[in-house]
Rosetta silent file (secondary structure, phi, psi, omega in degrees, C-alpha in Angstrom):
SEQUENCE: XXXXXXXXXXXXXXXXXXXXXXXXXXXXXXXXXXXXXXXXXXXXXXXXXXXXXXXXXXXXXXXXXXXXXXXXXXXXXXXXXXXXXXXXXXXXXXXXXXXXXXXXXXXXXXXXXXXXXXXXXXXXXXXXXXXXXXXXXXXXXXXXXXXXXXXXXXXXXXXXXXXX
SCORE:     score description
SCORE:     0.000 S_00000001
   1 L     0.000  112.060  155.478   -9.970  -16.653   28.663 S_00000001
   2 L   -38.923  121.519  175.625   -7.106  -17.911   30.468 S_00000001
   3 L  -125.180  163.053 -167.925   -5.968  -21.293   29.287 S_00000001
   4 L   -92.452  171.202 -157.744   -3.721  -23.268   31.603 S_00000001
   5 L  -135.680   84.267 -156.216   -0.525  -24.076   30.785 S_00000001
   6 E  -119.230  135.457 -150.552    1.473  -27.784   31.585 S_00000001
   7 E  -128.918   88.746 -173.927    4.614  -28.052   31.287 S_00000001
   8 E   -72.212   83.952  159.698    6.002  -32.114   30.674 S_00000001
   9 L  -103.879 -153.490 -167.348   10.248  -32.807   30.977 S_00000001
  10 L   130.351  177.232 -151.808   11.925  -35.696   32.748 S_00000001
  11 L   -97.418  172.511 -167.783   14.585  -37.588   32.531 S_00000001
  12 L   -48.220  124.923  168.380   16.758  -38.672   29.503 S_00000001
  13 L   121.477  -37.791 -151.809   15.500  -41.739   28.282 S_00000001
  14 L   -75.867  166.456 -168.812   11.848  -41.416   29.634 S_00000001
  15 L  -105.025   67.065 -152.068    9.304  -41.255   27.351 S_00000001
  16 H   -56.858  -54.792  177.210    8.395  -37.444   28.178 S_00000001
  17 H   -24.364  -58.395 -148.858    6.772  -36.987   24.491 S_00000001
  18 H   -73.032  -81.979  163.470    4.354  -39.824   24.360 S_00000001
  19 H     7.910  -61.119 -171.479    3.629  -38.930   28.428 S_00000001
  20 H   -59.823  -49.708 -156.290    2.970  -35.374   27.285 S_00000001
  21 H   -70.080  -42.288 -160.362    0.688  -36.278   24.418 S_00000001
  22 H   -75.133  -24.023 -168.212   -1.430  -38.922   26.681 S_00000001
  23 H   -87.623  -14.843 -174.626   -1.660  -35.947   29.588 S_00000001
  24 H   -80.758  -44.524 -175.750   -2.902  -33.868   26.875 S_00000001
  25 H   -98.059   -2.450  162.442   -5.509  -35.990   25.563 S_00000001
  26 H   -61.233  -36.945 -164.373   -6.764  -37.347   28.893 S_00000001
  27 H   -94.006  -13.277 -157.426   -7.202  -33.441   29.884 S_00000001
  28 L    60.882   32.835  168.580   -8.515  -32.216   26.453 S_00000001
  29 L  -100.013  160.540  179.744   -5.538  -29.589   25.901 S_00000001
  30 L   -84.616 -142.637  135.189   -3.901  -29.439   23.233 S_00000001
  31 L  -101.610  162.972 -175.731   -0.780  -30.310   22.360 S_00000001
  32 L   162.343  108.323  177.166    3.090  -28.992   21.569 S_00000001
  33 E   -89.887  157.958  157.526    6.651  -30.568   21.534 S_00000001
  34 H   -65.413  -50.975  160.930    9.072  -27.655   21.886 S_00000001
  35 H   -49.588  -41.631 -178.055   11.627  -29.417   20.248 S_00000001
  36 H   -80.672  -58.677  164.323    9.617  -29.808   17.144 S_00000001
  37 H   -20.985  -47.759 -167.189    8.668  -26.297   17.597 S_00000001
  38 H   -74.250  -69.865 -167.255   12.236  -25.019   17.543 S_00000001
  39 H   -44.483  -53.737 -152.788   13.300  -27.409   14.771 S_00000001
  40 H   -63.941  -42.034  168.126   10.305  -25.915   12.589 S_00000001
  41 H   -70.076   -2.665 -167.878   11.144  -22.524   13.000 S_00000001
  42 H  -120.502  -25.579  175.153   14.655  -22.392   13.129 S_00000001
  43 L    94.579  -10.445 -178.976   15.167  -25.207   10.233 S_00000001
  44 L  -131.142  146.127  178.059   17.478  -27.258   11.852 S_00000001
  45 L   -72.937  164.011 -179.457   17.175  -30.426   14.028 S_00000001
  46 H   -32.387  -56.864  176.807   18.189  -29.864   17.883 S_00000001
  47 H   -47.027  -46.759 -174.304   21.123  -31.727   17.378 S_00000001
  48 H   -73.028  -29.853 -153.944   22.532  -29.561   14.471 S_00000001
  49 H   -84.447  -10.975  176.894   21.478  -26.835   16.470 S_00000001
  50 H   -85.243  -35.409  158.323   23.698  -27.620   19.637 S_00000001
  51 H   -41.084  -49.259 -133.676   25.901  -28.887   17.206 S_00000001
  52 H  -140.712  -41.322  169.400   26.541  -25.437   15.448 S_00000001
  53 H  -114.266  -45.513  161.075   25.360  -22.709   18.562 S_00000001
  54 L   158.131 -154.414  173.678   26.294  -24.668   21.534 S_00000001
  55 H   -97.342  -16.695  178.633   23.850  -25.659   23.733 S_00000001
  56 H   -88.733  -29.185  175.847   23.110  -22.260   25.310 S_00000001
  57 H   -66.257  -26.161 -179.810   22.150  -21.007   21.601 S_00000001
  58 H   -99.832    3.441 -171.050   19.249  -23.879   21.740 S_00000001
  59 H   -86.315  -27.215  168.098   18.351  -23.589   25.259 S_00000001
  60 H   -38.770  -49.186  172.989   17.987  -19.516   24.264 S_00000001
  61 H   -98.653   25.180  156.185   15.319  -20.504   22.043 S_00000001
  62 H   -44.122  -80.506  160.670   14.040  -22.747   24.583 S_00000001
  63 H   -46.800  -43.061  171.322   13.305  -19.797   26.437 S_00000001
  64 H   -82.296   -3.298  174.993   11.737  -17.611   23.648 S_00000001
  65 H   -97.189  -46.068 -167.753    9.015  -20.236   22.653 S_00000001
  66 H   -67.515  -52.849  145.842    8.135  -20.888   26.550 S_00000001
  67 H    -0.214  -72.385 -158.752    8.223  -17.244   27.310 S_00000001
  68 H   -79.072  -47.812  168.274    5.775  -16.607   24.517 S_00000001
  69 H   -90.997   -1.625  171.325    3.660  -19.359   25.390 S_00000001
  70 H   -61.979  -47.997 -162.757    3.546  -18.444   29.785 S_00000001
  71 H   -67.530  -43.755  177.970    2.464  -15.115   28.074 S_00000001
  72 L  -160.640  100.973 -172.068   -0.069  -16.387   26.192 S_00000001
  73 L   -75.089  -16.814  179.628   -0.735  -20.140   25.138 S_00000001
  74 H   -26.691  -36.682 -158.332   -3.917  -19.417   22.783 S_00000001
  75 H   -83.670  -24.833  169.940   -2.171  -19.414   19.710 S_00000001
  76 H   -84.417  -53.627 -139.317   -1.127  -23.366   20.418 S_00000001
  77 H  -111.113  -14.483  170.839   -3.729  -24.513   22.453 S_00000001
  78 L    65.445 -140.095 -161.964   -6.871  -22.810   19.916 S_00000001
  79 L   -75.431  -22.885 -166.682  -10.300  -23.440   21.286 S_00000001
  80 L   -71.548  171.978 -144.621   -9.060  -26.416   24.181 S_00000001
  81 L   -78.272  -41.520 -161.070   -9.110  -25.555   27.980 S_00000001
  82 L  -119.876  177.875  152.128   -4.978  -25.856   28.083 S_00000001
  83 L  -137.220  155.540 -176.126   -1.723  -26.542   26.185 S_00000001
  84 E  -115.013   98.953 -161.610    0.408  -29.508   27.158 S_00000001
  85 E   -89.143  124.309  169.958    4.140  -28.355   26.217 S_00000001
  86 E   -98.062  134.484 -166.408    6.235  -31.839   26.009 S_00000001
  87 L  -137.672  163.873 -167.639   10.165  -30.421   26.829 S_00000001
  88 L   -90.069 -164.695  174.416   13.630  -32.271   26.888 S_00000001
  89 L  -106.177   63.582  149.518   14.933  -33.138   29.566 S_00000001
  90 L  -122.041  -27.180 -165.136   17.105  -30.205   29.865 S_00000001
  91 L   -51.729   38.395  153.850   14.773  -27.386   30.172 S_00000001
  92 L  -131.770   37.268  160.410   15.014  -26.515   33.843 S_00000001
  93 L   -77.574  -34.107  162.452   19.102  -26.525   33.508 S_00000001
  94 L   -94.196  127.824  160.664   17.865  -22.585   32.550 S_00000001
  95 H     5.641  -75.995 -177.673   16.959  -20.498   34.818 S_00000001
  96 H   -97.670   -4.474  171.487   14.801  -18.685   33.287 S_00000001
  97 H  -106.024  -26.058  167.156   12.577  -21.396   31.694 S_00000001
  98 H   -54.192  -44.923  152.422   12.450  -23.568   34.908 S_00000001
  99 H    -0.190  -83.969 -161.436   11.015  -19.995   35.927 S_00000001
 100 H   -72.254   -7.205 -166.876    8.581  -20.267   33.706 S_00000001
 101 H   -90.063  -64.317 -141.655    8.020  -24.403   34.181 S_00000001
 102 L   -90.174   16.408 -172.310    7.396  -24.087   38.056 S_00000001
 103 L   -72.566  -55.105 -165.208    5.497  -21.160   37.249 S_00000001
 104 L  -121.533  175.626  170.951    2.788  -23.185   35.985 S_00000001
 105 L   -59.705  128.274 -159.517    2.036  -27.216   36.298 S_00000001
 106 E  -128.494  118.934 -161.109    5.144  -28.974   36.163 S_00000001
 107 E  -137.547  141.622 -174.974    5.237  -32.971   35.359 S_00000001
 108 E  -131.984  138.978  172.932    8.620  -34.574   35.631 S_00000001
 109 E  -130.658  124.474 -133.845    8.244  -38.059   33.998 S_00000001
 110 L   129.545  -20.758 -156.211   10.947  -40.812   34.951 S_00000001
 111 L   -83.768  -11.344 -176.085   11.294  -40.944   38.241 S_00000001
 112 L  -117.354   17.045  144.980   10.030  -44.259   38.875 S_00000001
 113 L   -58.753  139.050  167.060   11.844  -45.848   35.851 S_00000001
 114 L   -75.644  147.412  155.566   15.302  -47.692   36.548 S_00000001
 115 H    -0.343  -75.414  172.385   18.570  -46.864   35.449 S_00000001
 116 H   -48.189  -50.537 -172.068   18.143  -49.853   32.434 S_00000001
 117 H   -49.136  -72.233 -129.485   14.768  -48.359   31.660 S_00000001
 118 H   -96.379  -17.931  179.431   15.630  -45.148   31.264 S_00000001
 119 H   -85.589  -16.519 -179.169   19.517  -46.138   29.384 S_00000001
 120 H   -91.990  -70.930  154.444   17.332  -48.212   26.773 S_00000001
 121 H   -17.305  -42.940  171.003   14.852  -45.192   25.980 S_00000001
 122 L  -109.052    1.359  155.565   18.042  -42.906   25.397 S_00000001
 123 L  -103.051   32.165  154.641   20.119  -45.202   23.151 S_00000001
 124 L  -113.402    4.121 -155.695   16.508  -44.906   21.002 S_00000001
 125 L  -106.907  133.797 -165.438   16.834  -41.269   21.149 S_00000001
 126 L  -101.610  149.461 -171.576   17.885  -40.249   17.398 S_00000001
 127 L    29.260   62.536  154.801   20.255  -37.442   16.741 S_00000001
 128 L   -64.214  131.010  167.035   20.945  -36.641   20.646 S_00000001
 129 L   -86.528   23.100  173.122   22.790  -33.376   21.637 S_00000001
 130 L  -108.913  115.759 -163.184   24.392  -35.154   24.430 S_00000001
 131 H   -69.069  -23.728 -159.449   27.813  -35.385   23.242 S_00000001
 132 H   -63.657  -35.720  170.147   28.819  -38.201   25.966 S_00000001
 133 H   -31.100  -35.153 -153.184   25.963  -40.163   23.768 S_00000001
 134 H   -96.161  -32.416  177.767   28.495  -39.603   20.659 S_00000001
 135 L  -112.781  154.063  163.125   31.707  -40.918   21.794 S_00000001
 136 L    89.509  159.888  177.744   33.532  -43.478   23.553 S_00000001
 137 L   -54.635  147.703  173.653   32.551  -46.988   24.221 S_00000001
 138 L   -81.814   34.947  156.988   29.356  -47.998   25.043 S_00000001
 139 L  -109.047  -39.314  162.654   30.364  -48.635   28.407 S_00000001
 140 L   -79.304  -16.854  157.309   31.997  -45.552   28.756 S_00000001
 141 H   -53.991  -82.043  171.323   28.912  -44.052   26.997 S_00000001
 142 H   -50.135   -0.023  170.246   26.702  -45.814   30.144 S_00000001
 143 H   -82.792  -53.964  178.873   29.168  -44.572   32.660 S_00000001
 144 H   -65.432  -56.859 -151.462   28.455  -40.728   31.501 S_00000001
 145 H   -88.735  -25.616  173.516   24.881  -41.320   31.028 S_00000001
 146 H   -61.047  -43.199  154.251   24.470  -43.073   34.451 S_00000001
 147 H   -18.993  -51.872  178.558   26.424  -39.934   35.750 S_00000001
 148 H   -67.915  -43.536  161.321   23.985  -37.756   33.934 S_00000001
 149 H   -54.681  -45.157 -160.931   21.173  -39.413   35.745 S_00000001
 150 H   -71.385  -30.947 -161.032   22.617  -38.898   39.257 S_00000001
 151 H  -100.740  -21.352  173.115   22.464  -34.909   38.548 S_00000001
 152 H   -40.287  -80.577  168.598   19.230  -35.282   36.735 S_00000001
 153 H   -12.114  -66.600 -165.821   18.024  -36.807   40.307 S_00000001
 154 H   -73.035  -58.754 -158.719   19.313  -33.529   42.241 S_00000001
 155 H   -69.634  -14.477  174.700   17.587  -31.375   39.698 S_00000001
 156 L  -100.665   14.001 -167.705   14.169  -33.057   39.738 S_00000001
 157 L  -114.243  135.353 -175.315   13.948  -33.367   43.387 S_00000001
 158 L    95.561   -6.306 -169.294   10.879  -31.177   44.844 S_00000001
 159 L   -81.958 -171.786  172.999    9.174  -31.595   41.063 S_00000001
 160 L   -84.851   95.401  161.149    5.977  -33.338   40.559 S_00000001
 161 E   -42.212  105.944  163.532    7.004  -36.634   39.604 S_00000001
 162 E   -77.771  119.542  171.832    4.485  -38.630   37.377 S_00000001
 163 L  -100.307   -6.489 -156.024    4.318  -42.399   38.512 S_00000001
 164 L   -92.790    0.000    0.000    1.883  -43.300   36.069 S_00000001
């Protein structure tokens, strides 16, 4: 049996998780953050792991969970129709896992949040791997992250955008 496969980023601050979980249980799919995934198999949170391999060492295993589930989501999604992957809002800076996101149903959630919106959701975001988060004033922090947005923008433009 084929189970479908949806694949939930957007942008920094937005509340892709919750988003994810609610698309999941409206549809009867299952669930899966990626993030949480990673941390439990690898032992460390996201942060240390960006922290300590760069950022291309976590987006690698980014790739090797989504990979594994495009191949086969069963093992995640059990007896439900689907799996609902909740993802950060980096996955489709690689390649090869935007591949695999536009592959399959693709939810971008943010786009109709503001600026404010979306800078108050990521100064709640605990142990971030965005160093501009880590340093600097918080004005020069909101300078970077407004920045951050604007490329966000370009990179999300053609996805399916969730207004809800």
């Amino acid at each position: 049996m084929n189970k479908e496969l949806i694949i939930v980023t957007g942008y920094f601050g937005a509340p892709i998780e919750a988003r994810a979980a609610q698309i999941a249980e409206d549809k009867g799919f299952a669930f899966l953050s990626l993030d949480k995934e990673i941390q439990r198999r690898d032992g460390r949170s996201v942060g240390r792991i960006v922290r300590m391999a760069g950022e291309h060492g976590y987006r690698n295993q980014e790739y090797e969970i989504l990979n594994e589930l495009n191949e086969d989501p069963s093992p995640f999604a059990g007896d439900a129709k689907g799996l609902v992957v909740a993802c950060g809002d980096g996955v489709l800076y690689d390649d090869m896992s935007r591949q695999i996101a536009e592959s399959n149903t693709l939810v971008i959630i943010g786009g109709d949040m503001t600026a404010d919106q979306l800078w108050t959701g990521a100064k709640a975001v605990p142990d971030s791997y965005h160093a501009f988060m880590a340093f600097g004033s918080d004005e020069q922090k909101r300078r970077a992250f407004d920045q951050y947005i604007s490329r966000q923008k370009l990179l999300f433009a053609g996805g399916n955008n969730d207004h809800q």
